[in-house]
C-alpha positions as CSV (number, residue, x, y, z in Angstrom):
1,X,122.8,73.8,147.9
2,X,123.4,73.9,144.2
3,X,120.8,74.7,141.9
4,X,119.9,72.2,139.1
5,X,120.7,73.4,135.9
6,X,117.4,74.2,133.7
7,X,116.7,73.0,130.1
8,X,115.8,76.8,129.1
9,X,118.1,79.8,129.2
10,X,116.5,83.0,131.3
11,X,115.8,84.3,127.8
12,X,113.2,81.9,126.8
13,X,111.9,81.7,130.1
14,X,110.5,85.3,129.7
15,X,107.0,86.0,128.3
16,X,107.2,86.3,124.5
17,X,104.7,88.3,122.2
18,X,102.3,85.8,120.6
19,X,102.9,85.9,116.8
20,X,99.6,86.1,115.0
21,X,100.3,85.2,111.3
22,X,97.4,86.0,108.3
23,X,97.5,82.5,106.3
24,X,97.4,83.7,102.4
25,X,95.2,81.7,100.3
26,X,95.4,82.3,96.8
27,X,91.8,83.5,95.2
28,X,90.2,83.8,92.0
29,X,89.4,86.7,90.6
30,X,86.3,87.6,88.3
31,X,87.1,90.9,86.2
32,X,85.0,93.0,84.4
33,X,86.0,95.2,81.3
34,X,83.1,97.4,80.3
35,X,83.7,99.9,77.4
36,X,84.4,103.5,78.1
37,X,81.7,105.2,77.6
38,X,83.4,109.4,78.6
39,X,83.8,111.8,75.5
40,X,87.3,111.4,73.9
41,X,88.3,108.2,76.3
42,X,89.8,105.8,73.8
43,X,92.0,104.0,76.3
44,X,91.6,100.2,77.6
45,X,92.8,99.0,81.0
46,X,93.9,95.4,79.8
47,X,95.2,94.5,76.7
48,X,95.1,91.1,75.3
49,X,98.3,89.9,76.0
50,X,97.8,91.2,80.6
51,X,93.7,89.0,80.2
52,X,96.1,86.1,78.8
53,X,98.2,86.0,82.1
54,X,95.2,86.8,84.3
55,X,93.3,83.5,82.4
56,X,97.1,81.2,82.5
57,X,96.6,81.8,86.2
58,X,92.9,81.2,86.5
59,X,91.0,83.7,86.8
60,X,88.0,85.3,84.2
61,X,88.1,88.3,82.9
62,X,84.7,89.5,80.5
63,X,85.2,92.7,78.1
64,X,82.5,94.4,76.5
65,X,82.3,93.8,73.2
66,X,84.3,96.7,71.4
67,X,85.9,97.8,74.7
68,X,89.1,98.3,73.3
69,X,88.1,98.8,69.4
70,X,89.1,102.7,70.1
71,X,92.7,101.2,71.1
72,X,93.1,98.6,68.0
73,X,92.4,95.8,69.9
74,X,89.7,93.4,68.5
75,X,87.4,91.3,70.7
76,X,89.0,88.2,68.5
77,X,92.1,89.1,69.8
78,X,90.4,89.2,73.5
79,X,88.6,85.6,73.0
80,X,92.0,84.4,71.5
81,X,93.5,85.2,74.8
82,X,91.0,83.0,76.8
83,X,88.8,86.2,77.8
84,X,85.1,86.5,77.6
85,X,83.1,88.9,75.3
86,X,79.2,90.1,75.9
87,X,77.3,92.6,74.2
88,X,75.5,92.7,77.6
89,X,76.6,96.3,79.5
90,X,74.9,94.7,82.9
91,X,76.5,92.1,83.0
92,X,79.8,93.3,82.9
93,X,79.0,95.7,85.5
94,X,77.8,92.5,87.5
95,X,80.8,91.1,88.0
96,X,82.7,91.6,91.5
97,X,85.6,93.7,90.3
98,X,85.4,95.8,87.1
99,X,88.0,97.1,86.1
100,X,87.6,101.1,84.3
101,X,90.1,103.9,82.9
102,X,87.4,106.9,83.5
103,X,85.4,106.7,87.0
104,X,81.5,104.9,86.3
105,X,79.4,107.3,85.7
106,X,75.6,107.6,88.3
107,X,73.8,105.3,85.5
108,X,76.4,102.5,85.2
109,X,76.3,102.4,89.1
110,X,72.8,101.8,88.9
111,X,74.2,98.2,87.2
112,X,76.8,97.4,89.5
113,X,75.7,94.8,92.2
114,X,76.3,95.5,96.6
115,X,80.2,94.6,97.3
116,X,81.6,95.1,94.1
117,X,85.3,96.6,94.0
118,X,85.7,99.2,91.7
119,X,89.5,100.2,90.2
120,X,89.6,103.1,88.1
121,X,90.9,107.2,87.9
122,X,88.6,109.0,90.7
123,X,89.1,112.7,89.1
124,X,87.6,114.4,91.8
125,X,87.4,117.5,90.2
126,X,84.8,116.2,87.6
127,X,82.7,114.8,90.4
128,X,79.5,115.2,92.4
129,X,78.4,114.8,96.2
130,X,75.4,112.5,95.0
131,X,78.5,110.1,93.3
132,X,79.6,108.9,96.6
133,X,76.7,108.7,98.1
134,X,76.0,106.2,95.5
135,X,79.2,104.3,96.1
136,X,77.8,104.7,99.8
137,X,74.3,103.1,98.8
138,X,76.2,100.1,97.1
139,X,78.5,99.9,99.7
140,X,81.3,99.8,97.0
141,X,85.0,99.3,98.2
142,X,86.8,101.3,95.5
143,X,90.4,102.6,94.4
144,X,91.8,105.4,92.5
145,X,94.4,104.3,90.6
146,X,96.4,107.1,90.4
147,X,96.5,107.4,94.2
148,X,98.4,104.1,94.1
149,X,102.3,104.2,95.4
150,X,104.8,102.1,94.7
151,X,107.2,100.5,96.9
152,X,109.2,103.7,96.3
153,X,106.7,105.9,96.9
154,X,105.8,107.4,93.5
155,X,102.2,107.2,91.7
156,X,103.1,105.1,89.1
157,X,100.1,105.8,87.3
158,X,100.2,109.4,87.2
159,X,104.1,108.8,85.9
160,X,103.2,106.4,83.0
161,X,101.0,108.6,81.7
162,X,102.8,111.9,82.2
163,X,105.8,110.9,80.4
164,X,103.4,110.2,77.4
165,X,101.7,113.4,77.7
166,X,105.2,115.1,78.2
167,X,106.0,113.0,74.4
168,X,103.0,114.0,72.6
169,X,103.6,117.5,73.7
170,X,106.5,117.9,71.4
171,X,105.1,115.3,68.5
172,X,102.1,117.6,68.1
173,X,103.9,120.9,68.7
174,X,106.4,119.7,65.8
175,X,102.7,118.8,63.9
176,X,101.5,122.1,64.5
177,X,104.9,124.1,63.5
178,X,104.3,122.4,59.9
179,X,103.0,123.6,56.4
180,X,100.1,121.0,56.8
181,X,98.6,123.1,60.2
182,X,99.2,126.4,58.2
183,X,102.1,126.5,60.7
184,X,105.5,128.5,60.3
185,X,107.0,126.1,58.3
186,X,109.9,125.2,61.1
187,X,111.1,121.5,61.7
188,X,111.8,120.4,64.7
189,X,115.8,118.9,63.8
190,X,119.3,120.0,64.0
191,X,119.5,120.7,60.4
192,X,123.4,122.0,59.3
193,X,123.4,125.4,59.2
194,X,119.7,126.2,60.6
195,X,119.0,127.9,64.3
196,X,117.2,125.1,66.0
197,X,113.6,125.4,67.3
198,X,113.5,126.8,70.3
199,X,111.2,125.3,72.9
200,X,110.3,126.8,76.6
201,X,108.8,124.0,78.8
202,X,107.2,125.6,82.0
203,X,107.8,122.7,85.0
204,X,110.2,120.3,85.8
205,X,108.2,117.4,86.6
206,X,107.5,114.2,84.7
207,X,105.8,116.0,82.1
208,X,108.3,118.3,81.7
209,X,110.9,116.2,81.6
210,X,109.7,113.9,78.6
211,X,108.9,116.8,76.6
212,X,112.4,117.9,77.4
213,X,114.1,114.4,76.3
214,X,111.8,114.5,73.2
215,X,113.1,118.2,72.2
216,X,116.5,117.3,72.6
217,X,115.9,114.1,70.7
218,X,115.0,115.6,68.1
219,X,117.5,118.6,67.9
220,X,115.7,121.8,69.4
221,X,117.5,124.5,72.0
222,X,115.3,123.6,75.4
223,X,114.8,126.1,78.4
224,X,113.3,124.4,81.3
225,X,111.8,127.1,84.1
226,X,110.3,125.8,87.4
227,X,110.4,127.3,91.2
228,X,111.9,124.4,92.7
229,X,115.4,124.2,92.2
230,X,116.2,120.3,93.3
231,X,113.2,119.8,90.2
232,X,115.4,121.5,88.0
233,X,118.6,119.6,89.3
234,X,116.9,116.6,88.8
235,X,116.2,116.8,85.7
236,X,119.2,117.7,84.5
237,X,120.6,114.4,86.2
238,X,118.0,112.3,84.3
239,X,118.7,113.9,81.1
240,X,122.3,113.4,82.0
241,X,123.4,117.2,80.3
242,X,123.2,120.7,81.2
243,X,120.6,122.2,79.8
244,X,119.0,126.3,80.5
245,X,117.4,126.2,83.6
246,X,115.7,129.1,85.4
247,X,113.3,129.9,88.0
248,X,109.7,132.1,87.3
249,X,111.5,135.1,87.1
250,X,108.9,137.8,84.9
251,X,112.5,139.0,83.3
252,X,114.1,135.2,81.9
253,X,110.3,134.0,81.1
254,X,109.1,136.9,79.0
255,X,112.7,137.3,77.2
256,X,112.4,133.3,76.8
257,X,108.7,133.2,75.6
258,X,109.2,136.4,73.0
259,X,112.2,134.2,71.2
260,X,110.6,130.8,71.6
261,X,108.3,128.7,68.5
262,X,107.1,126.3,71.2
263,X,105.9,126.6,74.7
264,X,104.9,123.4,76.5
265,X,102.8,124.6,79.9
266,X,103.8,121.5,82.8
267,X,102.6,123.2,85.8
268,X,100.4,121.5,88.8
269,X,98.8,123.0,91.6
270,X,97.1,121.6,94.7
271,X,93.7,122.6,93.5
272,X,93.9,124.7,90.4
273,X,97.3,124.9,88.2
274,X,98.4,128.5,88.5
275,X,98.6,131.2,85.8
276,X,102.3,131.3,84.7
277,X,101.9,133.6,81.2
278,X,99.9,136.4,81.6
279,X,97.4,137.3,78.4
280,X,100.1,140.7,77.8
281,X,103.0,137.7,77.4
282,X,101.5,135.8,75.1
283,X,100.7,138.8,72.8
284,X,104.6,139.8,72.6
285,X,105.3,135.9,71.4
286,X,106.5,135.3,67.9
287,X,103.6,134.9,65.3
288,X,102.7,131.6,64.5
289,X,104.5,130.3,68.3
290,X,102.6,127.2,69.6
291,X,101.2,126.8,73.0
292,X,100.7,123.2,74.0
293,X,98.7,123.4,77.7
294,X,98.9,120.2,79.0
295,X,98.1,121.6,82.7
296,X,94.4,122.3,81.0
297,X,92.8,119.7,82.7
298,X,93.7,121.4,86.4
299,X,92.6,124.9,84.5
300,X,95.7,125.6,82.4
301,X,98.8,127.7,83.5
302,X,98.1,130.7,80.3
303,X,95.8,133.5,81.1
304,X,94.7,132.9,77.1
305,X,94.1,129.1,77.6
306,X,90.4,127.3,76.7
307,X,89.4,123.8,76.7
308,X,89.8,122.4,73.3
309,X,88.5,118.3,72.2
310,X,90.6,116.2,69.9
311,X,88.2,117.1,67.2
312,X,89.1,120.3,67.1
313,X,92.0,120.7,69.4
314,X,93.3,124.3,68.7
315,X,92.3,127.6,68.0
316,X,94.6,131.2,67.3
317,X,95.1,134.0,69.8
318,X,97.3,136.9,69.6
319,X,98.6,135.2,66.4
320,X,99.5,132.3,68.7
321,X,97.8,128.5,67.9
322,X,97.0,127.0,71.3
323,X,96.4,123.4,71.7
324,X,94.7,122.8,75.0
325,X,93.1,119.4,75.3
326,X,92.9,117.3,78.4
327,X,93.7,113.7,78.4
328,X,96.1,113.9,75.8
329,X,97.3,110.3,75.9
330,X,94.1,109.3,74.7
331,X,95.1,110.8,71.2
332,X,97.7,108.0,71.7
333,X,95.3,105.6,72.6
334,X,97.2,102.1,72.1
335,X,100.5,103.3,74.1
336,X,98.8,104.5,76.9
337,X,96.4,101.0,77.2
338,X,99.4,99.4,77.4
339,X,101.1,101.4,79.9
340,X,98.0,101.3,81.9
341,X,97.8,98.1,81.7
342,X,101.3,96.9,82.5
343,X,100.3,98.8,86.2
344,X,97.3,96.9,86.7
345,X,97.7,93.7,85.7
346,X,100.6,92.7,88.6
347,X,98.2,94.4,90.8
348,X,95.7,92.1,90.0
349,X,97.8,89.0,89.8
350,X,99.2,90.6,93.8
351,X,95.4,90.9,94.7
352,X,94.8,87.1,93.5
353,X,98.2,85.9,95.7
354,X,97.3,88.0,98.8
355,X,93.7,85.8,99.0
356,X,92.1,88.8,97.6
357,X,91.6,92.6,98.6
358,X,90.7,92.8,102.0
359,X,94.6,91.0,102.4
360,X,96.3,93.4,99.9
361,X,95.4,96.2,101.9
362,X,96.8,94.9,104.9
363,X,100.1,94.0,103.2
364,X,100.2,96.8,100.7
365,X,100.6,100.4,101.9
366,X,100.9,101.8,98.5
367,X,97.7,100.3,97.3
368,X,95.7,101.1,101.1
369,X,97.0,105.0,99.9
370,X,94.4,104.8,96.6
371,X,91.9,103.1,98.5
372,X,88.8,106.0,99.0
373,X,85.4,103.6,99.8
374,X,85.7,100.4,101.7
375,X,82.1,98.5,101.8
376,X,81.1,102.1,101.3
377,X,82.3,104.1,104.2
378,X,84.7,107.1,102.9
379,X,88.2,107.0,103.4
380,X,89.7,109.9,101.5
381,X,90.0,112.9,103.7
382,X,90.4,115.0,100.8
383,X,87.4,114.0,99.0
384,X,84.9,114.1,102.8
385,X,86.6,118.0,103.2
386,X,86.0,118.5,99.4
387,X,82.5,117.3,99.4
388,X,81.7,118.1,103.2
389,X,81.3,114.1,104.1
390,X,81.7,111.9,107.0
391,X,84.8,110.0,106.5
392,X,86.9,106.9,108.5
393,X,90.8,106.4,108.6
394,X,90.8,103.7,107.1
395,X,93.7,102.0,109.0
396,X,91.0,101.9,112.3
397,X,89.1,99.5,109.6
398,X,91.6,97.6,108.0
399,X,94.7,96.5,111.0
C-alpha cells in the first residue's frame, strides 16, 4: 500500500537545536567624569563634543568641575554640551559608571558606591595587592582600557596613544637639538646643501613607527633597528619606502649610535623593557646627542636612563641630554583627550545599544579581553599570578 505523502520533508521532521535569542533593550547610561587627580595626568576621557552625543542619545554624563581644565576644555563648554558639572568629588564617584584616564586611586574607592563599573588604564605595574582587594570589597566590575581589542584584534588604546608618543618623540628631540635647550644648534629639515639629522629609533612598533614618519617628514636620515624582521618589513610597507633597517647587532648599533644626533628608545618587554645601549655606548655618542626613552615607563631600554617629570624632563650624561618621562602624551594633553576619547565614546554608545554591560560582554570579545573584576571576582590571570590571587575565567561567568 502506498504511503500518504507528508506535509514535512525528512529534514524538518528531525529534532532541531532550540534557538535561544538575548532580546537587546536599549539602556541608559549615567557617566561619571571625575578630575585626574595622578602627578602629571593632564588628559580627559571625554571631550565636549563625545558628552554631546552621549546626552543627543539620552544618557547623563556629570564632570568634575575643572576635569578637563588641564586639556583646554572649560566646564562652559561641558554644560553647553548638555553635561553636568559639580564641585562635589563624591558624587561623581557615586554614579554607576565613572569613567577615568589613570586607575582610582585606594581613597577615591572609598567614594565609589557597591556595583559600580569602572573603565580606566589598569597599569599593573604601579599597583598594590590591597587595590583589588578593594575592588573585591566593592564588588566592582571593572575594565582596563588598554586591554580592549578591536574587531581586528589590535589594542586600540595602546595604538592611539603610541603613535602620539612615537610624534612627540621627534617634536621634542627637534626641541632639544635647538639653541633655546643649549642644544647643538641642528634643525631637524632637509636644508640644500646640509647633512641631515640623523636619527636611530630602537623598535619597530607603533611607537617606532610614528617617530619614524615624523623624521622623514621633516627631512632627517632614519635607521630603524628591531629583532623581529616581519616588524621591520612592516614598517617599511606603512611608510611605503625603504628605509635602513637592521637587527640588534652590537656592530650596526654602536656604529649607528656613535654618528647619530637623536636616539628614540621604542622597546617593550613582557615585564621589564630590556637594556638595548649599554652605559659604554652611550659614552662613545656624539656630544650634545639626545636620548628620548619613551620605553621609561617599563624601565627604559639605556643602561644611563632615569625617570624624569615634565617639570624638569631631562638631565646630561656622558655629554648626552636624556629626556625620559613617562606618559609623554600628557605633555600633549588636548590631542591625546581626544584620541582617548574618540575610543570610548562608541564603546559607550555600544554598551547603551547592547542593554548595558553584562550584554556587551557577551557580544563583544574584544571588550570581555579588558574586562579584569566582574562584581568583584578577578578575572585577569596575569594580575591573580602577579599579585598571588584567586581568580575566575571569566567566560564560566559570563556565557
Amino acid at each position: 500500500m502506498k504511503q500518504p505523502l507528508s506535509p514535512f520533508t525528512k529534514q524538518q521532521l528531525l529534532p532541531q537545536e532550540e534557538m535561544l535569542e538575548i532580546f537587546k533593550q536599549k539602556g541608559e547610561l549615567f557617566i561619571g567624569i571625575p578630575r585626574e587627580s595622578a602627578l602629571q595626568e593632564k588628559r580627559v576621557c571625554l571631550t565636549p563634543d563625545a558628552v554631546s552625543a552621549l546626552v543627543a542619545h539620552g544618557h547623563r554624563v556629570l564632570i568634575e568641575s575643572k576635569a578637563g581644565v588641564e586639556a583646554n576644555f572649560l566646564d562652559s563648554e561641558y554644560i553647553d554640551a548638555g553635561g553636568e558639572v559639580t564641585n562635589d568629588t563624591k558624587k561623581v564617584f557615586s554614579c554607576p559608571i565613572i569613567l577615568k584616564v589613570e586607575p582610582p586611586t585606594l581613597e577615591e574607592l572609598t567614594y565609589i558606591n557597591p556595583q559600580t563599573i569602572i573603565i580606566s588604564a589598569l597599569q599593573i605595574k604601579t599597583q598594590n595587592k590591597k587595590y583589588f582587594e578593594e575592588l573585591a570589597k566593592k564588588r566592582v566590575t571593572a575594565i582596563a582600557f588598554e586591554y580592549i581589542r578591536d574587531e581586528d584584534g589590535n589594542y586600540p588604546a595602546v595604538r592611539s596613544l603610541s603613535e602620539i608618543a612615537g610624534t612627540a618623540s621627534i617634536l621634542i628631540a627637534s626641541e632639544l637639538l635647538s639653541n633655546v635647550k643649549n642644544g647643538n644648534g641642528l634643525m631637524f629639515g632637509n636644508v640644500s646643501g646640509v647633512p641631515p639629522v640623523e636619527v636611530v629609533i630602537l623598535g619597530a612598533g607603533t611607537v617606532g613607527e610614528f617617530a619614524a614618519r615624523s623624521a622623514i617628514g621633516l627631512g632627517a636620515s632614519v635607521k630603524i633597528f628591531d629583532n623581529s624582521i616581519s616588524k621591520l618589513r612592516e614598517v617599511q610597507i606603512n611608510l611605503g619606502r625603504t628605509l635602513y633597517t637592521s637587527t640588534l647587532q652590537p656592530k650596526n648599533l654602536i656604529k649607528a649610535l656613535k654618528r647619530c644626533d637623536v636616539v628614540v628608545g621604542a622597546v617593550r618587554g613582557k615585564n621589564r623593557a630590556p637594556i638595548i645601549v649599554s652605559e659604554t655606548m652611550v659614552e662613545n655618542m656624539k656630544k650634545g646627542a639626545v636620548i628620548i626613552d619613551v620605553s621609561i615607563d617599563m624601565g627604559g631600554c639605556f643602561e644611563t636612563s632615569e625617570i624624569t617629570t615634565h617639570d624638569n624632563p631631562t638631565f646630561t650624561k656622558h655629554g648626552v641630554t636624556h629626556y625620559c618621562v613617562p606618559n609623554i602624551p600628557s605633555r600633549y594633553s588636548r590631542t591625546a583627550s581626544v584620541s582617548i576619547s574618540n575610543i570610548f565614546t562608541p564603546y559607550l554608545l555600544k554598551i547603551a545599544d547592547d542593554g548595558g554591560v553584562e550584554n556587551s560582554l557577551r557580544f563583544d570579545r574584544g571588550l570581555k579581553n579588558g574586562l579584569y573584576f566582574y562584581h568583584g571576582i578577578l578575572t585577569n590571570k596575569t594580575v591573580a599570578e602577579w599579585f598571588d590571587l584567586p581568580y575566575r575565567d571569566i567566560n564560566l561567568l559570563i556565557f
